[in-house]
C-alpha positions as CSV (number, residue, x, y, z in Angstrom):
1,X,114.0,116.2,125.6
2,X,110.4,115.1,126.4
3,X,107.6,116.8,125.6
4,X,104.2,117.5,127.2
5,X,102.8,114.3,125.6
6,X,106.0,112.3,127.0
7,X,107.2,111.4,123.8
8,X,110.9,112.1,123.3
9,X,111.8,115.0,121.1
10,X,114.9,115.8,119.0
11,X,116.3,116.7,115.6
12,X,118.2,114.8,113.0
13,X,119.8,116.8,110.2
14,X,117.7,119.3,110.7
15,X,114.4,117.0,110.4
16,X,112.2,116.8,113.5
17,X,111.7,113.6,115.4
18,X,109.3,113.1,117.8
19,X,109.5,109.3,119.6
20,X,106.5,108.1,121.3
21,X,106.5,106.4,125.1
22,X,104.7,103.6,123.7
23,X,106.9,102.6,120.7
24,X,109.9,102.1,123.4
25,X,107.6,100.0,125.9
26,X,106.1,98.1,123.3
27,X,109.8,96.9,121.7
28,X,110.8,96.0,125.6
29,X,107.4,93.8,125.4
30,X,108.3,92.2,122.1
31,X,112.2,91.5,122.9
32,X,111.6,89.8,126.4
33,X,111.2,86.9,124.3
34,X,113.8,86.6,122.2
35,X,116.3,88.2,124.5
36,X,116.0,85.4,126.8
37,X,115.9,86.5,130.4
38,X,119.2,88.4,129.1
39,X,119.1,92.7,129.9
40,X,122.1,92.7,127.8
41,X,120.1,91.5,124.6
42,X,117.1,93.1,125.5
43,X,118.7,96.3,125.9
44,X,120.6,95.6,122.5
45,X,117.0,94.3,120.5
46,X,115.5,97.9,121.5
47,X,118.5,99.8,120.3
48,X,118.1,98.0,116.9
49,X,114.5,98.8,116.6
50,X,115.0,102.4,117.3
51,X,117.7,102.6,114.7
52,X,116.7,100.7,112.1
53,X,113.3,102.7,112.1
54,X,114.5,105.6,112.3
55,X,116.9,104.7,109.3
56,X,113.7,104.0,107.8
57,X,112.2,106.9,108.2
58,X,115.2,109.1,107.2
59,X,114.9,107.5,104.0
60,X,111.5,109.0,103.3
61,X,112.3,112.2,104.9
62,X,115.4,113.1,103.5
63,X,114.4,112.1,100.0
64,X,111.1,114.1,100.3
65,X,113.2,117.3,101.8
66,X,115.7,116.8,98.4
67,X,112.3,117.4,96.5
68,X,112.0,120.6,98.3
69,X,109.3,119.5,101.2
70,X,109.4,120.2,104.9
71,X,109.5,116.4,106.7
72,X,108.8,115.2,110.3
73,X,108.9,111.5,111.0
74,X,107.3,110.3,114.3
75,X,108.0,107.1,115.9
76,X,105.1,105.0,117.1
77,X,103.5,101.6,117.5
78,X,105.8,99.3,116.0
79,X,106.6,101.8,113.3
80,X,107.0,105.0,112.1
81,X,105.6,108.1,109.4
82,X,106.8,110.5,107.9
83,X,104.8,113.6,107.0
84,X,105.0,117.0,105.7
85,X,102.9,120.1,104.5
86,X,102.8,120.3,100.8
87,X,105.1,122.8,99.3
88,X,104.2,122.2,95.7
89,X,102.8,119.4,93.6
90,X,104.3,115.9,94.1
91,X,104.2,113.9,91.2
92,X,104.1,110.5,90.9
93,X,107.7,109.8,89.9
94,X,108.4,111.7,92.6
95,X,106.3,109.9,95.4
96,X,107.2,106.7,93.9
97,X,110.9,107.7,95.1
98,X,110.1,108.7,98.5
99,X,108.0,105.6,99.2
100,X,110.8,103.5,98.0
101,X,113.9,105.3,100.0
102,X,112.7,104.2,103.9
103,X,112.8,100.2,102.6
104,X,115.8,100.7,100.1
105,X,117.9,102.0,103.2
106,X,116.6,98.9,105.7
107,X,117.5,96.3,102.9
108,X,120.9,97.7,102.0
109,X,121.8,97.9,105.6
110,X,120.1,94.2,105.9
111,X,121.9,92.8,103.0
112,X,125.1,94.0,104.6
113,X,124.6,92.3,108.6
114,X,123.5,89.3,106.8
115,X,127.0,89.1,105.1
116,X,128.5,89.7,108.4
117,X,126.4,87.1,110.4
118,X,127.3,84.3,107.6
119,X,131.3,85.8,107.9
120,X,130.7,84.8,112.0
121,X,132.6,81.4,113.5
122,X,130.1,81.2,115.6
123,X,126.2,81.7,116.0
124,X,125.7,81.2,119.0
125,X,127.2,84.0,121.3
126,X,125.7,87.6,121.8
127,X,127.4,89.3,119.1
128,X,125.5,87.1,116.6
129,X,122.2,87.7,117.9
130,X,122.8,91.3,117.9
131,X,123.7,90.9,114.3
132,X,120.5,89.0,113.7
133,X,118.8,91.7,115.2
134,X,120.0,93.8,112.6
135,X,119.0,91.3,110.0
136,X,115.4,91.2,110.6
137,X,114.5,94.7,111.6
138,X,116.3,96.2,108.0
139,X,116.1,93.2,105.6
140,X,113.3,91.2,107.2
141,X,111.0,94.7,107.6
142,X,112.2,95.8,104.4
143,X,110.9,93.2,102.2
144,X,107.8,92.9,104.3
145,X,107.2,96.4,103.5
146,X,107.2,96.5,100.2
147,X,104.4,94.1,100.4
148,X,101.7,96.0,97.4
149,X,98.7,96.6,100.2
150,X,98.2,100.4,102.2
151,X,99.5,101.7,104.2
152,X,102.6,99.6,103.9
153,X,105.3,101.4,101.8
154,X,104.5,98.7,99.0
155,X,101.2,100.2,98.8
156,X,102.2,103.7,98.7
157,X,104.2,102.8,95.8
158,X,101.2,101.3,94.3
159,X,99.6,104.5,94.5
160,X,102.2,106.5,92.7
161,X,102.3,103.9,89.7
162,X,98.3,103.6,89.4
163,X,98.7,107.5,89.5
164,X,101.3,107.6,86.7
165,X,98.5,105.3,84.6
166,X,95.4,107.2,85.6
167,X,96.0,110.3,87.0
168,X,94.1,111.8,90.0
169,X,92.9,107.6,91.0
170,X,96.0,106.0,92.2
171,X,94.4,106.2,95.7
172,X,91.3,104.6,95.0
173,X,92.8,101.8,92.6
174,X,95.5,101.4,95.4
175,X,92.9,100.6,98.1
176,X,91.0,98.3,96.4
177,X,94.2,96.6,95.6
178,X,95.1,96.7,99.3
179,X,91.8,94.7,99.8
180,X,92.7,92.2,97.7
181,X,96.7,91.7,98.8
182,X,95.6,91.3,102.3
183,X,93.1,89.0,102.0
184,X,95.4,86.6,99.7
185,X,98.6,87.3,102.5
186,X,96.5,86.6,105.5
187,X,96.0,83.0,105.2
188,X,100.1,82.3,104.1
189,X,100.9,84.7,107.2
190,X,98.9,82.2,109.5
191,X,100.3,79.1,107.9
192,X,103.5,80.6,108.3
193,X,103.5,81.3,111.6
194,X,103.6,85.5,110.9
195,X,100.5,86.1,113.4
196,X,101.5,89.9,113.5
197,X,101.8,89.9,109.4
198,X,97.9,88.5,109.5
199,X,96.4,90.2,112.1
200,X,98.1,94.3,110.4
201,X,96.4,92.2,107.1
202,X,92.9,92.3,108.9
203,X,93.6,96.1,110.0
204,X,95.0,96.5,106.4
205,X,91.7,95.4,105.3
206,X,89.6,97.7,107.8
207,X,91.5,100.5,106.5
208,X,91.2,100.4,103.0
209,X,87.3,99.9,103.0
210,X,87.2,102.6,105.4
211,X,88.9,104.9,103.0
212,X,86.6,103.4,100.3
213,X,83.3,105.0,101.7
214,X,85.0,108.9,101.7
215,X,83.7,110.0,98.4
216,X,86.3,110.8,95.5
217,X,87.0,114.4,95.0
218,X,84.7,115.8,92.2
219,X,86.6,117.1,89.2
220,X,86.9,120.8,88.7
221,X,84.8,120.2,85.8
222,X,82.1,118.8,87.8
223,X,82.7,121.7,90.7
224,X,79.2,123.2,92.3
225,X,79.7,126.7,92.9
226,X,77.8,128.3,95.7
227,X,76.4,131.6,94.9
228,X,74.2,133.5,96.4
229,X,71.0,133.9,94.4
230,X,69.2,137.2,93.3
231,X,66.1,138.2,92.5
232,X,65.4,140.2,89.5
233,X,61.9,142.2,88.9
234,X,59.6,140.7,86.9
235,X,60.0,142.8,84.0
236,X,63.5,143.2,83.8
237,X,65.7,140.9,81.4
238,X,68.9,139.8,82.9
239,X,72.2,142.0,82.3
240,X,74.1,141.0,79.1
241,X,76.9,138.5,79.9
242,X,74.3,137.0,82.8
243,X,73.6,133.3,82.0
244,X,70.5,131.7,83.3
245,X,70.8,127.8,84.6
């Protein structure tokens, strides 16, 4: 069903999904091309997409609910997230493995349609493009998303390792690494051909420094505990157990 937003609602073993307007018109935008003039295509391209990153998200959600959290994944843009209130400490290992599920699933799935579009007589019909579909939105995405650079899956992972090594600064580390990745991808994107792959560098980029200027959290060693002053008369000592600053 939709909801007040007009995004499309529903539940998937148990986990909510909510499906924004925009992430269906945008994959009609971005199939017309390859779907060439063909409805049937078209139709099958945005199918795919919704599938595949849903799949995706499933991964992440499903692992993070086996580690006792409460997911929601929400499809939008050209992608998805999955979030969840914190119910507990997840540690590193543990984030590492939720990170890694959503492109796991995409490339097993991608390994397997590529076998089956190599088994095909023939490329050139509709049931082979429908297979290549498959092929680049699991094994193509997948690979591009482990890419090390936030807030790409490969740069969630990043986080959890730098976390493992330094607790507490995996985020930071992670950014500053993002920074880096992206401005080293960009320019073999372009020369590639991947215009979408360098322009998400340059919002990659944007991002990262963006999360850069929010100051770290102090450590509760270095806490500043706001208490309300008194004032003691002149000749009286302070109480035993009172220390002065």
């Amino acid at each position: 069903m939709f909801g007040a937003d007009l995004s499309l609602q529903f539940r998937v073993f148990g986990i909510q999904v909510q499906v924004s307007l925009f992430f269906l018109v945008l994959a009609v935008i971005i199939g017309q091309s390859g779907a060439k003039g063909s409805p049937l295509l078209l139709a099958a391209w945005v199918v795919v997409v919704f599938g595949s990153v849903l799949l995706h998200e499933l991964g992440h959600a499903l692992s993070a609910r086996a580690f006792g959290q409460q997911p929601a994944i929400t499809l939008y843009g050209l992608g998805g997230v999955t979030t969840w209130r914190p119910r507990g400490e997840m540690s590193p290992g543990r984030a590492f493995l939720v990170a890694l599920a959503g492109p796991l699933i995409g490339i097993v799935i991608g390994v397997a349609a590529l076998l089956a579009y190599f088994a095909l007589p023939e490329k050139d019909t509709t049931a082979a493009r429908v297979v290549f579909y498959l092929v680049w939105a699991n094994l193509g995405w997948g690979i591009l998303n482990l890419i090390p650079m936030l807030p790409l899956d490969g740069g969630k992972i990043m986080v959890a390792v730098f976390d493992l090594l330094a607790p507490g600064r995996g985020q930071r580390a992670a950014c500053y690494a993002s920074i880096v990745t992206a401005v080293l991808v960009a320019p073999l994107a372009i020369a590639i051909g991947l215009f979408m792959l360098a322009f998400y560098c340059a919002f990659a980029i944007w991002m990262n420094i963006q999360a850069l200027r929010i100051p770290p959290p102090q450590p509760p060693s270095a806490a500043v505990i706001d208490v309300t002053a008194q004032v003691l008369p002149p000749d009286e000592p302070p109480a035993r157990g009172d220390r002065l600053p």
